[in-house]
Steps between C-alpha positions, in 0.01 A plus 500: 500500500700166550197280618345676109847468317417168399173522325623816307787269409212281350343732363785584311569201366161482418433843285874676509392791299221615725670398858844558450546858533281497858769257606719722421327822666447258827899313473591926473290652748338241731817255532765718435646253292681736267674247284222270439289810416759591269484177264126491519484893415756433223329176334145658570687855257557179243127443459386856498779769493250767637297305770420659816391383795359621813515869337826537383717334202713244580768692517442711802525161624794404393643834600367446899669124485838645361430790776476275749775303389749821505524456123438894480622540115251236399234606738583867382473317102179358554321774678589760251393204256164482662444928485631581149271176336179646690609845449522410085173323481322709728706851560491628838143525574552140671825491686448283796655687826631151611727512153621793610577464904677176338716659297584775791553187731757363294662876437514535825663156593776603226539814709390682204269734695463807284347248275295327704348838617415576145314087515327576825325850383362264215330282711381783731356693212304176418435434868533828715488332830709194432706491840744217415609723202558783761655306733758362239520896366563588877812273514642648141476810707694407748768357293523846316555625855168665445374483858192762500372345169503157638310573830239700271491186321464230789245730684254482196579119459414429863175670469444372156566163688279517774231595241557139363670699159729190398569292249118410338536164392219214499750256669663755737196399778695157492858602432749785492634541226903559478565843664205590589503698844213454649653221806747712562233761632185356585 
C-alpha cells in the first residue's frame, strides 16, 4: 500500500472526484491512517454528499476511523448516520450486516451491551453465521454475567469460524478489517 500510495496520490490530483474516495477507503482500511482518511472522507462528502465507496457510504467510513480513534460518540453518530440514510432510501430490505456488527461494536465498547445485543441480532438475521458478530455477542454475555449464553454463543462462532463464516469482504483476503476475529483463532 505505501510503495502504491504515491500514484493514487497522483491520481488524485489528477481526477479528485473519481480517486479521492478510494484514497480514502485505502488511507481507512489499508493504512490505518484514520485522520488522513478522515479529511479525504470529509472533502470527498463535499463533492457528493451520498457517495459510496467500496460498498458502503462514506460514512460507515468515517464511523470505523472515529472507531478506531476511540471517538465512540462520533463513530456511534456516523454509523447510525450511515443505517437510518440507507434505511430511508431503501427501507430494510438492504441493511448491510457490517452496519449493524458496527454499530454493536461501538455499543459494546461504550459498555452498552443490552444494546449492542439488540445490533448484533441485526446483523445475524442478515448474516446467520456471521461469527465475529457472535463472538462480540459472546463477550456482551459475559459482561451481563450471562455465562451459559456466552459459551452457547462462542461454541457456534468457533464452528462458524472454522467454516471460514467471517466477515465477507472483497479486501478481507488482503486485510482484516478492525475487529475482525479471525487471527485471533485461526
Amino acid at each position: 500500500c505505501e510503495a502504491g500510495m504515491p500514484f493514487l496520490d497522483s491520481a488524485v490530483k489528477y481526477n479528485t472526484e473519481r480517486y479521492l474516495p478510494y484514497r480514502a477507503f485505502m488511507k481507512c482500511m489499508f493504512q490505518r491512517n484514520y485522520r488522513d482518511a478522515i479529511a479525504d472522507l470529509n472533502a470527498a462528502k463535499q463533492m457528493d454528499s451520498i457517495a459510496y465507496v467500496m460498498d458502503h457510504p462514506f460514512d460507515f467510513y468515517l464511523s470505523l476511523c472515529y472507531l478506531q480513534l476511540n471517538d465512540l460518540n462520533r463513530a456511534d453518530y456516523f454509523i447510525k448516520k450511515c443505517i437510518n440514510d440507507r434505511r430511508e432510501k431503501y427501507g430494510t430490505a438492504l441493511d448491510h450486516n457490517l452496519h449493524f456488527f458496527y454499530e454493536g461494536i461501538i455499543q459494546l465498547e461504550k459498555e452498552n451491551y443490552t444494546e449492542a445485543i439488540k445490533s448484533f441480532d441485526v446483523a445475524l438475521k442478515i448474516y446467520p453465521r456471521f461469527s465475529d458478530a457472535k463472538y462480540y455477542k459472546a463477550e456482551c454475555y459475559l459482561a451481563l454475567k450471562e455465562r451459559d449464553n456466552a459459551l452457547s454463543l462462542l461454541k457456534e462462532a468457533l464452528a462458524d469460524i472454522e467454516s471460514n463464516y467471517t466477515i465477507a469482504e472483497d479486501n478481507v483476503i488482503h486485510e482484516l478489517i478492525p475487529y475482525q476475529i479471525k487471527d485471533r483463532w485461526v
